[in-house]
C-alpha positions as CSV (number, residue, x, y, z in Angstrom):
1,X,-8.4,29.6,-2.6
2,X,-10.4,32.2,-4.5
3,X,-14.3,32.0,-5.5
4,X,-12.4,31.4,-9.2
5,X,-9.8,28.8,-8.2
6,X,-12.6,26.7,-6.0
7,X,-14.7,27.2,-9.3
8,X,-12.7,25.8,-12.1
9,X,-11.4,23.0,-9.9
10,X,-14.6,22.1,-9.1
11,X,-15.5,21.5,-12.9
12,X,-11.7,20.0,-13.2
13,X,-13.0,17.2,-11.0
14,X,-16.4,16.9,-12.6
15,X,-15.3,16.7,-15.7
16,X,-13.3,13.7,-14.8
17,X,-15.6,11.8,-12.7
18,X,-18.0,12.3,-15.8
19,X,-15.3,10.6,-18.1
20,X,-15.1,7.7,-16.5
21,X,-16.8,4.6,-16.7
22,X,-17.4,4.2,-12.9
23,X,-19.8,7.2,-12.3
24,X,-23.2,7.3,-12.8
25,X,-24.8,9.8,-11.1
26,X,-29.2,9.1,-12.2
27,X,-30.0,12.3,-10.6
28,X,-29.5,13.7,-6.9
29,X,-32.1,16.6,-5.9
30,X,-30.5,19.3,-3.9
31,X,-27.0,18.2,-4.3
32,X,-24.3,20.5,-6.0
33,X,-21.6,19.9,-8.0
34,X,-19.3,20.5,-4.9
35,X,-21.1,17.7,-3.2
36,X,-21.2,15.0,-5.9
37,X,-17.0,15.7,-6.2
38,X,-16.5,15.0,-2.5
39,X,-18.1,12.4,-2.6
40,X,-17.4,10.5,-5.5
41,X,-13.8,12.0,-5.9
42,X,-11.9,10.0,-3.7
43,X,-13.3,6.7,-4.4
44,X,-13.0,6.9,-7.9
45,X,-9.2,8.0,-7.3
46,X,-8.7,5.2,-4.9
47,X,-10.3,3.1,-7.5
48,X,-8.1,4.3,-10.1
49,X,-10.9,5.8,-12.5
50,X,-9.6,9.0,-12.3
51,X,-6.5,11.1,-12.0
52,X,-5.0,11.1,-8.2
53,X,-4.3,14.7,-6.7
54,X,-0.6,14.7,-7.3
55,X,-1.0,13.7,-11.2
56,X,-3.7,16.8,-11.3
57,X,-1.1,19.1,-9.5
58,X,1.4,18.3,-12.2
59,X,-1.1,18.6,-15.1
60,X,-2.2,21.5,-13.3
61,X,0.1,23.9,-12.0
62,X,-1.6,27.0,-11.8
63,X,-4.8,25.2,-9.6
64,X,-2.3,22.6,-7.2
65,X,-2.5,24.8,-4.3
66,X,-6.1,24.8,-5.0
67,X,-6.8,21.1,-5.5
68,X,-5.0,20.5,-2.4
69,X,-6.8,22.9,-0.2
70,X,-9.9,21.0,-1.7
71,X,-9.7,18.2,-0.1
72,X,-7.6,19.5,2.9
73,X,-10.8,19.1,5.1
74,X,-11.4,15.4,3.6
75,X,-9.8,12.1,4.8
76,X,-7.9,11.3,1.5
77,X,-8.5,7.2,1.2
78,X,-5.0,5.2,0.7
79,X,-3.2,6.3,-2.1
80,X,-5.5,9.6,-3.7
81,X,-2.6,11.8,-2.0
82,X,0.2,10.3,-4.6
């Protein structure tokens, strides 16, 4: 995935946990966006508060290979693959 790609799905993910009524983020010193994502991504999936990976891939076709390389090195919870 390219500097860009990581980038933009990055703030594709934000942007979503920041929609949703679950998250709540008060402040977290030190932390990057990168780390509030995978950290708050797949539980909010599992949850249902926010798009799962495979409905992101087919919203967003151009980043799927991306999104799923994104997580590659995280456990996806039940059910955030489909």
């Amino acid at each position: 995935m390219s500097a860009k790609e990581h980038d933009r799905v990055v703030g594709l993910l934000a942007g979503h946990l920041l929609a949703s009524p679950w998250f709540h983020c008060p402040g977290v010193d030190g932390a990057s966006a990168e780390d509030v994502v995978t950290a708050a991504y797949p539980a909010a999936s599992a949850a249902g508060l926010v798009p799962r990976l495979a409905e992101l891939a087919a919203r967003y076709p151009e980043l799927a290979a991306a999104i799923g390389s994104f997580f590659r090195n995280e456990p996806a919870p039940a059910g955030m693959a489909g």
